[in-house]
mmCIF file of the N, C-alpha and C atoms, coordinates in Angstrom:
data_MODEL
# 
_entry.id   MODEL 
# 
loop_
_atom_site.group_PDB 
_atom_site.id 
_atom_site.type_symbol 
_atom_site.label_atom_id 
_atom_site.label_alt_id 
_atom_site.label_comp_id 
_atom_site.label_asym_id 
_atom_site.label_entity_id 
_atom_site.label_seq_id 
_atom_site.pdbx_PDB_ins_code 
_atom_site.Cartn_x 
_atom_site.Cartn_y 
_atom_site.Cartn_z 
_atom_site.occupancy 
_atom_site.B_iso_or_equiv 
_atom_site.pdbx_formal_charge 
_atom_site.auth_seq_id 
_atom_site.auth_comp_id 
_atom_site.auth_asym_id 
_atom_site.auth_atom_id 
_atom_site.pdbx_PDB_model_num 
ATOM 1   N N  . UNK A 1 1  ? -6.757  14.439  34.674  1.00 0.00 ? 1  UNK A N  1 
ATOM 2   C CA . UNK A 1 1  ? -6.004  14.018  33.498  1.00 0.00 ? 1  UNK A CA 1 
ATOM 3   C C  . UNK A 1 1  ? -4.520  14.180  33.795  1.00 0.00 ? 1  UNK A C  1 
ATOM 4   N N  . UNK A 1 2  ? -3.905  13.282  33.278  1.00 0.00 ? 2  UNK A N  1 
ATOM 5   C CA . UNK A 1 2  ? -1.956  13.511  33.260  1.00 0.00 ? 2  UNK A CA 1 
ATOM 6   C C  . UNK A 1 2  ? -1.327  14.082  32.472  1.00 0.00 ? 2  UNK A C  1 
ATOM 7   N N  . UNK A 1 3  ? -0.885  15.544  32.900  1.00 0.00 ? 3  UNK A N  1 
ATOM 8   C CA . UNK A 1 3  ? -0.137  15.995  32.232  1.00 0.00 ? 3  UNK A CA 1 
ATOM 9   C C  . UNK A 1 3  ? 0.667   16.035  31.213  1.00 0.00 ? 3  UNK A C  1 
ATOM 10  N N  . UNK A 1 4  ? 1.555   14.826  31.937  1.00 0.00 ? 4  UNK A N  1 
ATOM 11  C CA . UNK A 1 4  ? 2.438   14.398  31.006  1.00 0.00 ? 4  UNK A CA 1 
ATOM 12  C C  . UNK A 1 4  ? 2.330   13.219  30.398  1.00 0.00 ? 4  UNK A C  1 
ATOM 13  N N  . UNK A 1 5  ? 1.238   12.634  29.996  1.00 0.00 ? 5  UNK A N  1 
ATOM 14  C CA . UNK A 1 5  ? 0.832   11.547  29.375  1.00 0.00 ? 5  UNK A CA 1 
ATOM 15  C C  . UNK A 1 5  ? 0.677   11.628  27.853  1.00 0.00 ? 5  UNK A C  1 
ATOM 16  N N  . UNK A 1 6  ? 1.255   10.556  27.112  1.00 0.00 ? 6  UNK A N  1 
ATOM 17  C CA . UNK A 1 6  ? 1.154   10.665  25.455  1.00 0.00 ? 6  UNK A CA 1 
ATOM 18  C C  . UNK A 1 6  ? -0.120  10.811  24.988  1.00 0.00 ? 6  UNK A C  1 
ATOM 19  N N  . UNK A 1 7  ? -0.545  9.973   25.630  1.00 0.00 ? 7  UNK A N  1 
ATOM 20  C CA . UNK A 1 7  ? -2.445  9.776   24.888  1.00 0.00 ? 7  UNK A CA 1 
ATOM 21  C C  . UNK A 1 7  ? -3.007  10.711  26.637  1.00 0.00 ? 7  UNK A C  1 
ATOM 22  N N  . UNK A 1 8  ? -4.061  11.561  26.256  1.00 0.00 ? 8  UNK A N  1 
ATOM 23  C CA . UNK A 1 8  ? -4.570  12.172  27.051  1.00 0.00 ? 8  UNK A CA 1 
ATOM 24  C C  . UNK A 1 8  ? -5.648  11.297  27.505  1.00 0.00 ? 8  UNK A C  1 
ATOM 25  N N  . UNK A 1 9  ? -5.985  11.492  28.796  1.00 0.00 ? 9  UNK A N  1 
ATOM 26  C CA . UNK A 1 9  ? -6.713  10.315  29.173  1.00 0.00 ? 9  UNK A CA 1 
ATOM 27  C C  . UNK A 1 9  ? -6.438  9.044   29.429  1.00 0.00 ? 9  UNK A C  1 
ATOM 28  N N  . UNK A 1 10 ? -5.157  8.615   29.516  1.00 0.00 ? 10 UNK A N  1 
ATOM 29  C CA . UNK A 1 10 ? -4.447  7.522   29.491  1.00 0.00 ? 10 UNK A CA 1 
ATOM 30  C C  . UNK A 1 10 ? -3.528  7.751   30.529  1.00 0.00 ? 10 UNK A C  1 
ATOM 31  N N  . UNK A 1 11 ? -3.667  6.778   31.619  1.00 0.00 ? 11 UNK A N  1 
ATOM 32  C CA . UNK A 1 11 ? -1.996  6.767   32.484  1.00 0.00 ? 11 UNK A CA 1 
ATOM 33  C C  . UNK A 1 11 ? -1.588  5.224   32.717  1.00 0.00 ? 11 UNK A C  1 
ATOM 34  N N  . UNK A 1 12 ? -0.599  5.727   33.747  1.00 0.00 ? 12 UNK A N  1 
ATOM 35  C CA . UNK A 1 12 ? 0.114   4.309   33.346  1.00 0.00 ? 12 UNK A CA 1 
ATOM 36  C C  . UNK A 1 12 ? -0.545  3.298   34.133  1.00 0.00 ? 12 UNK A C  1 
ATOM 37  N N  . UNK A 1 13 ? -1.353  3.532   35.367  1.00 0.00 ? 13 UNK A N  1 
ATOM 38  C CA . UNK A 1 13 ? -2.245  2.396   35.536  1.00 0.00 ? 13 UNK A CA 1 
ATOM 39  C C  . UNK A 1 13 ? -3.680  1.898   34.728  1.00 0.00 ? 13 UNK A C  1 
ATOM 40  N N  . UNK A 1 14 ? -3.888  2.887   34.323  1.00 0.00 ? 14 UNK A N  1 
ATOM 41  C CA . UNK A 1 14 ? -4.810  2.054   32.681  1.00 0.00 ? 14 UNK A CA 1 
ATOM 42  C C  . UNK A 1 14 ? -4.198  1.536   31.904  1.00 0.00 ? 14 UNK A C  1 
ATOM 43  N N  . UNK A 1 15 ? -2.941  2.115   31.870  1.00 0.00 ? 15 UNK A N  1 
ATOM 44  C CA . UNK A 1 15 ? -2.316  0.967   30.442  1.00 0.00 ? 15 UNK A CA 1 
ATOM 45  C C  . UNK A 1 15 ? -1.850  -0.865  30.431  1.00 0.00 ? 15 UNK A C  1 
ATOM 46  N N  . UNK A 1 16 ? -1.519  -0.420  32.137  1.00 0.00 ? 16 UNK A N  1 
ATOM 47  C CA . UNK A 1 16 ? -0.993  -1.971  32.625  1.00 0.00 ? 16 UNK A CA 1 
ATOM 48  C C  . UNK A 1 16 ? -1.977  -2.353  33.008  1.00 0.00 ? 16 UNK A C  1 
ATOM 49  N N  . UNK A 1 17 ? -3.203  -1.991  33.713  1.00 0.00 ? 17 UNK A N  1 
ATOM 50  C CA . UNK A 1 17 ? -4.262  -3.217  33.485  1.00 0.00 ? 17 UNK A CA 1 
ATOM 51  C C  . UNK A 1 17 ? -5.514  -3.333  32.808  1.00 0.00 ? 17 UNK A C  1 
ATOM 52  N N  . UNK A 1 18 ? -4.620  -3.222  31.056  1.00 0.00 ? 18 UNK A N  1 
ATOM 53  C CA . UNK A 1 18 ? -6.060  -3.447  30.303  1.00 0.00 ? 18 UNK A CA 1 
ATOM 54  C C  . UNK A 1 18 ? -5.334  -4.659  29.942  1.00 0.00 ? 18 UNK A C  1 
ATOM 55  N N  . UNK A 1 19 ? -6.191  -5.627  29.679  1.00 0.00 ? 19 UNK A N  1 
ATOM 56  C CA . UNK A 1 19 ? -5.933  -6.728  29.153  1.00 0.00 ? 19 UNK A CA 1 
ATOM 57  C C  . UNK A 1 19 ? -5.732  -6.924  27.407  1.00 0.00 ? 19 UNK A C  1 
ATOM 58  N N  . UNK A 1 20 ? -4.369  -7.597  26.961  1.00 0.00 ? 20 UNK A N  1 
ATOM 59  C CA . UNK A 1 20 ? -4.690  -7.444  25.446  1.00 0.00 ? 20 UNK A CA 1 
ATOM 60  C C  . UNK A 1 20 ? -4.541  -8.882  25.206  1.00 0.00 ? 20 UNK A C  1 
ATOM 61  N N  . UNK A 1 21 ? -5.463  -9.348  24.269  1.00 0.00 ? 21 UNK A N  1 
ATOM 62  C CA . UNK A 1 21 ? -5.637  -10.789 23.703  1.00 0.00 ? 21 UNK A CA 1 
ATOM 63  C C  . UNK A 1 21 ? -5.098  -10.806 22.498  1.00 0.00 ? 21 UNK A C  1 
ATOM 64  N N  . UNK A 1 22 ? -3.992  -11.752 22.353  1.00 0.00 ? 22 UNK A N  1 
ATOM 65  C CA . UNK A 1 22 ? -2.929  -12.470 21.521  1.00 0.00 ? 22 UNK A CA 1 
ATOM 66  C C  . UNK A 1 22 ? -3.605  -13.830 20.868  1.00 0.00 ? 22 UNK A C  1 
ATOM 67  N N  . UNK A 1 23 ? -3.971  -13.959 19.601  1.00 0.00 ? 23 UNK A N  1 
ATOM 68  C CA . UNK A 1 23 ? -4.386  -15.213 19.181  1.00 0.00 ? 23 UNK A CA 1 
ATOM 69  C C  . UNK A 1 23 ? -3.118  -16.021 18.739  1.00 0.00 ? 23 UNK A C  1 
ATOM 70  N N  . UNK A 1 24 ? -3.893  -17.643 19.267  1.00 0.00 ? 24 UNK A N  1 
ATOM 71  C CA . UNK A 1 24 ? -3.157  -18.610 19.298  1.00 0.00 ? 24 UNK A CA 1 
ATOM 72  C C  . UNK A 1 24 ? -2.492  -18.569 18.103  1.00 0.00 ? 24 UNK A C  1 
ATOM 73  N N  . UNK A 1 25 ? -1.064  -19.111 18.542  1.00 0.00 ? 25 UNK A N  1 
ATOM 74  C CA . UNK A 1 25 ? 0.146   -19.087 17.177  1.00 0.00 ? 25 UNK A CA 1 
ATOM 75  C C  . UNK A 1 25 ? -0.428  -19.634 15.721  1.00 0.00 ? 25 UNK A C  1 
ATOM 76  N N  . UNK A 1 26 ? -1.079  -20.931 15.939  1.00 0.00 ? 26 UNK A N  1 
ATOM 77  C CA . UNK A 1 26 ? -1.373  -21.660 15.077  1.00 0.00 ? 26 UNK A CA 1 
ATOM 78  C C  . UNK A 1 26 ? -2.109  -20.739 14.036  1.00 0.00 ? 26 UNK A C  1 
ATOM 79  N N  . UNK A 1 27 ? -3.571  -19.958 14.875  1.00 0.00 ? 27 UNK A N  1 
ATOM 80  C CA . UNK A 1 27 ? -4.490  -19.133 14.100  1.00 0.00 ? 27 UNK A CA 1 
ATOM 81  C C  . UNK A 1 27 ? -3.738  -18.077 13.485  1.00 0.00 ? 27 UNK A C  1 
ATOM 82  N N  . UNK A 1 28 ? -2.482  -17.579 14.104  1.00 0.00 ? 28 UNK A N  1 
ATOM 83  C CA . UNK A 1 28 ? -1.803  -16.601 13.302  1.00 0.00 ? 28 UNK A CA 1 
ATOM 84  C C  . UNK A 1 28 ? -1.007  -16.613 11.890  1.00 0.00 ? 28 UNK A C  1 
ATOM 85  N N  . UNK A 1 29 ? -0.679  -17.956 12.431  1.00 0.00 ? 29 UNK A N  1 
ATOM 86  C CA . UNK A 1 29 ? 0.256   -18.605 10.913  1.00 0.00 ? 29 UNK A CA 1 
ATOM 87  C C  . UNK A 1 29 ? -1.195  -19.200 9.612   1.00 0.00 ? 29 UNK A C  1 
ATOM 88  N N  . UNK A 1 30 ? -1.992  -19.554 10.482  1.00 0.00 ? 30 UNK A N  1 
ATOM 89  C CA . UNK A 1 30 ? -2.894  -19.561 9.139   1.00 0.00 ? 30 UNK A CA 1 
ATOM 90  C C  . UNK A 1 30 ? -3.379  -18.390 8.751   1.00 0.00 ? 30 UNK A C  1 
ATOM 91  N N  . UNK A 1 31 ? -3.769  -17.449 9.604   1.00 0.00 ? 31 UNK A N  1 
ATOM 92  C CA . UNK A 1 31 ? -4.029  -16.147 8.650   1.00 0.00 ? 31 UNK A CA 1 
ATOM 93  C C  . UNK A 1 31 ? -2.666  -15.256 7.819   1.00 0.00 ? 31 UNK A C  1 
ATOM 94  N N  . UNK A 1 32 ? -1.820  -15.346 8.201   1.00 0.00 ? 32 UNK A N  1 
ATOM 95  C CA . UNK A 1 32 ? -0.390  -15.413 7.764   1.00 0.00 ? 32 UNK A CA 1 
ATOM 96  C C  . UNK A 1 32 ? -0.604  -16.085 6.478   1.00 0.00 ? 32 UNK A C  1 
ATOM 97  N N  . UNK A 1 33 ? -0.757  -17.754 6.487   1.00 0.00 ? 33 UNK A N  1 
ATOM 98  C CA . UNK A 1 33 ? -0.964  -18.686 5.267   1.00 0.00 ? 33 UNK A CA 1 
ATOM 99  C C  . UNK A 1 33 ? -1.865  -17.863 4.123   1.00 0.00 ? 33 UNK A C  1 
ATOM 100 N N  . UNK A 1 34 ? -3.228  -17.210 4.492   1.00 0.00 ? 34 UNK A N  1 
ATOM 101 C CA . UNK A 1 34 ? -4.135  -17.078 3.469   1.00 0.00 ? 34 UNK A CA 1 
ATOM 102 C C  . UNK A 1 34 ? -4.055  -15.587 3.065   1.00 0.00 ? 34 UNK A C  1 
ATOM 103 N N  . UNK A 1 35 ? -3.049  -14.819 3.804   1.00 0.00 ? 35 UNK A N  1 
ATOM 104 C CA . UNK A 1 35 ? -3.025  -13.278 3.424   1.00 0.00 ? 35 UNK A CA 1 
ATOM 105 C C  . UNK A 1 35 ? -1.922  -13.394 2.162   1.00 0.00 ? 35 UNK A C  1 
ATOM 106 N N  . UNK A 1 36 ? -1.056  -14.339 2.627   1.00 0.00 ? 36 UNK A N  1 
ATOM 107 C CA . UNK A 1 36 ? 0.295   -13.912 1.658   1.00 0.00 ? 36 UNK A CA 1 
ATOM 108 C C  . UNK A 1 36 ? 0.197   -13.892 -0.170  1.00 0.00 ? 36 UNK A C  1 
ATOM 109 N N  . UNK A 1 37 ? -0.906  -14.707 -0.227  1.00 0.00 ? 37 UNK A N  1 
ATOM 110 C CA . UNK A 1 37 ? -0.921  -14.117 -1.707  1.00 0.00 ? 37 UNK A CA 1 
ATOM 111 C C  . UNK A 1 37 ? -1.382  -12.831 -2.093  1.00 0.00 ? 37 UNK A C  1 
ATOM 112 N N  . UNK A 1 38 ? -2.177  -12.543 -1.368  1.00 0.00 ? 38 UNK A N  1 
ATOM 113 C CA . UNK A 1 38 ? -3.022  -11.013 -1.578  1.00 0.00 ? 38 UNK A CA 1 
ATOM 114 C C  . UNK A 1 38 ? -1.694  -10.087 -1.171  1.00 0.00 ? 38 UNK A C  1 
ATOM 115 N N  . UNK A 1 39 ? -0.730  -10.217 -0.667  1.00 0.00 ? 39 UNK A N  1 
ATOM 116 C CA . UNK A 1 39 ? 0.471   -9.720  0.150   1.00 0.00 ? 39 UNK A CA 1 
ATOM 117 C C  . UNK A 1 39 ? 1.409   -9.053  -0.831  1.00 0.00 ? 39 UNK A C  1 
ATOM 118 N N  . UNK A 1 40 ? 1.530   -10.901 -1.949  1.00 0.00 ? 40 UNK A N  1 
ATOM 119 C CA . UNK A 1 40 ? 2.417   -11.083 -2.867  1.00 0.00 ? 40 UNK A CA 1 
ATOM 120 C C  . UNK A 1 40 ? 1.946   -10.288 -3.945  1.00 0.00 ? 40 UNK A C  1 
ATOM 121 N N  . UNK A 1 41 ? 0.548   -10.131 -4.208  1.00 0.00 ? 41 UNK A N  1 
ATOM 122 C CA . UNK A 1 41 ? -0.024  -9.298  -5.507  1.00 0.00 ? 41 UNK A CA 1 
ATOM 123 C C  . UNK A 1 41 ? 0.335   -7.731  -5.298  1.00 0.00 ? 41 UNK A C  1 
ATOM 124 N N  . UNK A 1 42 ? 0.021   -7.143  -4.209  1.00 0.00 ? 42 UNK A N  1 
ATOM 125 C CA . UNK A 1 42 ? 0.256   -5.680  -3.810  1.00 0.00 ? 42 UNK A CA 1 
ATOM 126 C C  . UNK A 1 42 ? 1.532   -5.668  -3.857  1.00 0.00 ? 42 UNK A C  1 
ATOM 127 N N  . UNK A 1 43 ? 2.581   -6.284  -3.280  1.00 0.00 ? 43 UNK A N  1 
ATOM 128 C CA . UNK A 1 43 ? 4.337   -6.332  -3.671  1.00 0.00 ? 43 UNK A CA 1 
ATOM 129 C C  . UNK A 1 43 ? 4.469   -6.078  -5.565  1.00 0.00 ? 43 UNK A C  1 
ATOM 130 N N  . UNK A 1 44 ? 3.913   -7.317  -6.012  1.00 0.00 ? 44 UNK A N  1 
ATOM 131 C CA . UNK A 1 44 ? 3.805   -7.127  -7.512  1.00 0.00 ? 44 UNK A CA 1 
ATOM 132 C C  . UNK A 1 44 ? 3.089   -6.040  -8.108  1.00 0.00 ? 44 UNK A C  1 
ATOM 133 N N  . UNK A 1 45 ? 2.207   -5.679  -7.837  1.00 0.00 ? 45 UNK A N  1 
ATOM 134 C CA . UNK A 1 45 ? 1.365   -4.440  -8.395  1.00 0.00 ? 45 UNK A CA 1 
ATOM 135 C C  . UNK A 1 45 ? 2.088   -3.190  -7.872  1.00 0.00 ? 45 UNK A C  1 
ATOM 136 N N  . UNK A 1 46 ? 2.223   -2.722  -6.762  1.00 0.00 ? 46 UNK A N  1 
ATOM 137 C CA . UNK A 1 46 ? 3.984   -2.039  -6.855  1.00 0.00 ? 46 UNK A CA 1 
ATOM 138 C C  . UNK A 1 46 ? 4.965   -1.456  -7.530  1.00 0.00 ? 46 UNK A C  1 
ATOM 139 N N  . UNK A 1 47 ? 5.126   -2.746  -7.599  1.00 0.00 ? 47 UNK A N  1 
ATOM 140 C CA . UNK A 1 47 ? 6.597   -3.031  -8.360  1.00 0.00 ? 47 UNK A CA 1 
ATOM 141 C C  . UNK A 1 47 ? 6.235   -2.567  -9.636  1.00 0.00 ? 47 UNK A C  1 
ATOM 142 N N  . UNK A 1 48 ? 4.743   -3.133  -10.268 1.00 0.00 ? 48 UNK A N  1 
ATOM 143 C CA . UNK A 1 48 ? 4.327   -2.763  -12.069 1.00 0.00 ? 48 UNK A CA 1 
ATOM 144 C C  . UNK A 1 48 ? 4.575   -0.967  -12.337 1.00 0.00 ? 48 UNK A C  1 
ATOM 145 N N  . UNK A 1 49 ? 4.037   -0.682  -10.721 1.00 0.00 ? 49 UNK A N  1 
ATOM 146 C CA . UNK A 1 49 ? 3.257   0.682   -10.645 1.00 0.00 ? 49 UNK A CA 1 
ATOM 147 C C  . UNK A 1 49 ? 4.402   1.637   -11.007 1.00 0.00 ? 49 UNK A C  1 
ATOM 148 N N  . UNK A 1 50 ? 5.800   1.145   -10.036 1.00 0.00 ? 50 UNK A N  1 
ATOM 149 C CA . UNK A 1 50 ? 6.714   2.259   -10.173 1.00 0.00 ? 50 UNK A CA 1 
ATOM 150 C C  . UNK A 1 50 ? 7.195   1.810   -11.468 1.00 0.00 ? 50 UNK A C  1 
ATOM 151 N N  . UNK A 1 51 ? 7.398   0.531   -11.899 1.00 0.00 ? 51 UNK A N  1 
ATOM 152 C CA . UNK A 1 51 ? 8.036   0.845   -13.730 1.00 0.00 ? 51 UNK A CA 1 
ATOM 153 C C  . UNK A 1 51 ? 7.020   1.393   -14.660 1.00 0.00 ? 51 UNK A C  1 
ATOM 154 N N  . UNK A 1 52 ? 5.663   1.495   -14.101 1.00 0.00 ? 52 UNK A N  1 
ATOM 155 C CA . UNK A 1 52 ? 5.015   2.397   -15.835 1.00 0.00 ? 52 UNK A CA 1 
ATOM 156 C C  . UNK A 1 52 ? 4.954   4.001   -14.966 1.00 0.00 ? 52 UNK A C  1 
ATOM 157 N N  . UNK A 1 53 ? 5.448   4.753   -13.891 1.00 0.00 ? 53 UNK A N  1 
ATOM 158 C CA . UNK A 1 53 ? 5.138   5.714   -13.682 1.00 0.00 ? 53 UNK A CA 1 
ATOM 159 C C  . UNK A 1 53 ? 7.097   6.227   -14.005 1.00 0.00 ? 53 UNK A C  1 
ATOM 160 N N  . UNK A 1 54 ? 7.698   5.661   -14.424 1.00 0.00 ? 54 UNK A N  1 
ATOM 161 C CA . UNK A 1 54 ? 9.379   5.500   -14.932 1.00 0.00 ? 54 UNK A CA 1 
ATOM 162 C C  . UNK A 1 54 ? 8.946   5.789   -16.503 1.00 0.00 ? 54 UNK A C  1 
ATOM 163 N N  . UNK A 1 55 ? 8.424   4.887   -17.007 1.00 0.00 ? 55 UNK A N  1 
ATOM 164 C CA . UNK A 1 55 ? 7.881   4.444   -18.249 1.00 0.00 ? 55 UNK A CA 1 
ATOM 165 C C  . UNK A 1 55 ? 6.958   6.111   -18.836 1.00 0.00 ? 55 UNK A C  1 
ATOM 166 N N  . UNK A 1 56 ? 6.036   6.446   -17.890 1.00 0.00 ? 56 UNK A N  1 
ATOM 167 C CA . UNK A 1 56 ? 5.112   7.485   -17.990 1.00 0.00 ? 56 UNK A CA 1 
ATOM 168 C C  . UNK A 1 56 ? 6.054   9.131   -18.293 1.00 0.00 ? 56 UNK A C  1 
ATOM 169 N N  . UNK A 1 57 ? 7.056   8.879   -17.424 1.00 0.00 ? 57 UNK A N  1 
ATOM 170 C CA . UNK A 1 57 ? 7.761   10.087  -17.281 1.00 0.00 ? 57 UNK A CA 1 
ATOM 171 C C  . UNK A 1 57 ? 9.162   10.534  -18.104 1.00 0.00 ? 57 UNK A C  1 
ATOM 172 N N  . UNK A 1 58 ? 9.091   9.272   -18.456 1.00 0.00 ? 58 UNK A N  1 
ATOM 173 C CA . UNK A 1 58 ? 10.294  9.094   -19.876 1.00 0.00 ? 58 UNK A CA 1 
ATOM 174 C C  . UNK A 1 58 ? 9.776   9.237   -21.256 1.00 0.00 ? 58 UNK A C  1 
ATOM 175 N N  . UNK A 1 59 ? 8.568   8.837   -21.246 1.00 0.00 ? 59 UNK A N  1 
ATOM 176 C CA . UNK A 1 59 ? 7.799   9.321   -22.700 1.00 0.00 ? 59 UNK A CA 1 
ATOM 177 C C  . UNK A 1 59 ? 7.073   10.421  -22.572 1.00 0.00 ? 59 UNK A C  1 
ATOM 178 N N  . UNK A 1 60 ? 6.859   10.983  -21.956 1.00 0.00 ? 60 UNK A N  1 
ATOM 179 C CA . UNK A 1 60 ? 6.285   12.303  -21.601 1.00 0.00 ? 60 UNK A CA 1 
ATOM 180 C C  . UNK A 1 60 ? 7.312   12.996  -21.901 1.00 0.00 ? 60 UNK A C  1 
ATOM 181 N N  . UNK A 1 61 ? 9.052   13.059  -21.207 1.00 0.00 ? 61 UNK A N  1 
ATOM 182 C CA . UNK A 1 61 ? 10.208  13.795  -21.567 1.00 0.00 ? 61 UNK A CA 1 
ATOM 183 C C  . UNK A 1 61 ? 10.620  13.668  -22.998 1.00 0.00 ? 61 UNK A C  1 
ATOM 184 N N  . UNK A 1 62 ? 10.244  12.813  -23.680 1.00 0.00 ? 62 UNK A N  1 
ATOM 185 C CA . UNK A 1 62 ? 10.811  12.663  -24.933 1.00 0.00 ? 62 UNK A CA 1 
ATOM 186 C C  . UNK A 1 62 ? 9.759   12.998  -26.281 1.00 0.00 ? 62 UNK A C  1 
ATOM 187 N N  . UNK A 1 63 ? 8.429   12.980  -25.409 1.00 0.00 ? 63 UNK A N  1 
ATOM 188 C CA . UNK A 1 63 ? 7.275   13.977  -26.270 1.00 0.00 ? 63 UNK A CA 1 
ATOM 189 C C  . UNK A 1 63 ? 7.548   15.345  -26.398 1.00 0.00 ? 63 UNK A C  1 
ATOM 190 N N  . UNK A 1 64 ? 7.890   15.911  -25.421 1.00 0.00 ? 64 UNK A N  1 
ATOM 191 C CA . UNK A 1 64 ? 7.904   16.960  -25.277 1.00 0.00 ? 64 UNK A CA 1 
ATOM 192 C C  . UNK A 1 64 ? 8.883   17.851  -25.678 1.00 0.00 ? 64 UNK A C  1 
ATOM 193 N N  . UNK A 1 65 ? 10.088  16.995  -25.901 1.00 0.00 ? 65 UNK A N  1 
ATOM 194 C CA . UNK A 1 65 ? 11.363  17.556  -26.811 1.00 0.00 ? 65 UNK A CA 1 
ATOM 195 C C  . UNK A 1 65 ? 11.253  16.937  -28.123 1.00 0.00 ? 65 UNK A C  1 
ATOM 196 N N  . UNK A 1 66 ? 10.665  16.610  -28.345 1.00 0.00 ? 66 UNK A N  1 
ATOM 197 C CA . UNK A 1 66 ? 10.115  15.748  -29.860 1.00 0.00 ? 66 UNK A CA 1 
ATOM 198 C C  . UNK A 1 66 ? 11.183  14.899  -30.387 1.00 0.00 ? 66 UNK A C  1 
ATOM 199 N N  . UNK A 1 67 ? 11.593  14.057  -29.360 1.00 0.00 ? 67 UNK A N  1 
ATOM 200 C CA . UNK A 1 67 ? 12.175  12.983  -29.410 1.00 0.00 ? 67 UNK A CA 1 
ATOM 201 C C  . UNK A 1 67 ? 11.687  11.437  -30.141 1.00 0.00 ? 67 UNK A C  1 
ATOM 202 N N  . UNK A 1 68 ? 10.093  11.461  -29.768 1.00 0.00 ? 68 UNK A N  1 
ATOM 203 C CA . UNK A 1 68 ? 9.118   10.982  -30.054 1.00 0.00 ? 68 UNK A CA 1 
ATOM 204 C C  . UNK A 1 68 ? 7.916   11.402  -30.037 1.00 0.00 ? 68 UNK A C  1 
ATOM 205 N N  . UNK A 1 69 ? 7.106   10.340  -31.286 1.00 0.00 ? 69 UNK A N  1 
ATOM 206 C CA . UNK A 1 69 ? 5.819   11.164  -31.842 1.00 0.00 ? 69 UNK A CA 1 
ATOM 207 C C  . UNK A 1 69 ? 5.135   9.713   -31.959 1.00 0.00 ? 69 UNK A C  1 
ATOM 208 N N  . UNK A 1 70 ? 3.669   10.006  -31.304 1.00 0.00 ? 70 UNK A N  1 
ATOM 209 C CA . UNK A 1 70 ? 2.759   8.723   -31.205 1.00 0.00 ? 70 UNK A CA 1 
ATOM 210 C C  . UNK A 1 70 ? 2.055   9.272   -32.699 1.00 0.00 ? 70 UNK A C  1 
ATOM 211 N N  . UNK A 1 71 ? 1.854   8.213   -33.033 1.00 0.00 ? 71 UNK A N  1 
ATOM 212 C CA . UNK A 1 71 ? 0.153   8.022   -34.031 1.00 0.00 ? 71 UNK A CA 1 
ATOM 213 C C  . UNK A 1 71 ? -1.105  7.357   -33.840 1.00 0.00 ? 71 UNK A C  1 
ATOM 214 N N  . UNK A 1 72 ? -1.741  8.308   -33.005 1.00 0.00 ? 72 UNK A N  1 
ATOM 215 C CA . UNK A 1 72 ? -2.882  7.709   -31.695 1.00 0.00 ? 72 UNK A CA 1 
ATOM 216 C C  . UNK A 1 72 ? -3.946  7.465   -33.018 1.00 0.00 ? 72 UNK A C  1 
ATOM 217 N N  . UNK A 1 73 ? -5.057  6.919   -32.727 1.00 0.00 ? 73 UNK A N  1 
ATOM 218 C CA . UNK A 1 73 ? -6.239  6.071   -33.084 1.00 0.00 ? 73 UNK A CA 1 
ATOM 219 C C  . UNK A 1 73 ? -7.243  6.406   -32.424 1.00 0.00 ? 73 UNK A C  1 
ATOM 220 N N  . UNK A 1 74 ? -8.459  7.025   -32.810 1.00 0.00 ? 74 UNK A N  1 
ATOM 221 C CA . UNK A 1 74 ? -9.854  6.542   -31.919 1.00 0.00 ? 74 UNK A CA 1 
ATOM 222 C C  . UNK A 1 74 ? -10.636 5.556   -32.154 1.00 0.00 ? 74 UNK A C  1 
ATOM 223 N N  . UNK A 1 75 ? -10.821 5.037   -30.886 1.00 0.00 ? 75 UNK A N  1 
ATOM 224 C CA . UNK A 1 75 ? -11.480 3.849   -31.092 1.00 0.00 ? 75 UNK A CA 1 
ATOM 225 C C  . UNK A 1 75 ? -12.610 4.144   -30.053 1.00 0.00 ? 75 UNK A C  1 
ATOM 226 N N  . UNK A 1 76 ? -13.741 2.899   -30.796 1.00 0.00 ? 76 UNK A N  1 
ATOM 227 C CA . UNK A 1 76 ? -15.173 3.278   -29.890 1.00 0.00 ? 76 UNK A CA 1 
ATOM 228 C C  . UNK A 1 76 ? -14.910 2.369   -28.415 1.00 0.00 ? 76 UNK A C  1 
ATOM 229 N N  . UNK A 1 77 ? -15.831 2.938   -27.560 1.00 0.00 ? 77 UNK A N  1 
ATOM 230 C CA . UNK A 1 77 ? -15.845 1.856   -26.340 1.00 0.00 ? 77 UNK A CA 1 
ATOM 231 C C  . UNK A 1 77 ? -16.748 0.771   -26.374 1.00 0.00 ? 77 UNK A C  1 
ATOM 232 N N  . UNK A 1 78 ? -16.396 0.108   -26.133 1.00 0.00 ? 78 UNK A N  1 
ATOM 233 C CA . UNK A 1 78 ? -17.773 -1.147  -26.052 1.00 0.00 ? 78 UNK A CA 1 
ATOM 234 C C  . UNK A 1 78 ? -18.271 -1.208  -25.393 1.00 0.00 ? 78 UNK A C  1 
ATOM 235 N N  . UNK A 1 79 ? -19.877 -1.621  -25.413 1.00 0.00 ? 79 UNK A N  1 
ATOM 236 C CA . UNK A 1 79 ? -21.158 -1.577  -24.370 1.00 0.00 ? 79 UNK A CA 1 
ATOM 237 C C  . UNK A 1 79 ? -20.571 -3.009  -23.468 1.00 0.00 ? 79 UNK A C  1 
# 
């Protein structure tokens, strides 16, 4: 084993001749094409996440100094 090697078990003539396979440009830009909305939703869901955990921590501060006062409701769950 090499001493001074990052990954143990690894030197530098295993690293240069393992072969790594690169898919064709085309196949990349279409998976590129069909990820980006799922891409765009997690960017957006995010973005929702940090304004109600802003939202969460500002009404929590203002409950708690009785700044504000909810008038909660029980309601049943539906089957």
């Amino acid at each position: 084993m090499n001493s001074d090697s990052a990954v143990p078990g690894l030197n530098r003539n295993i690293a240069l001749s393992t072969e790594i396979k690169i898919a064709p440009y085309e196949r990349l830009k279409d998976f590129n094409r069909q990820c980006a909305p799922y891409l765009e939703k997690i960017d957006i869901n995010n973005k929702q996440i940090r304004i109600l955990e802003k939202l969460r921590d500002l009404l929590l501060q203002k409950s708690m100094s009785g700044k504000v006062r909810f008038n909660l409701k029980k309601i049943k769950a539906s089957d």
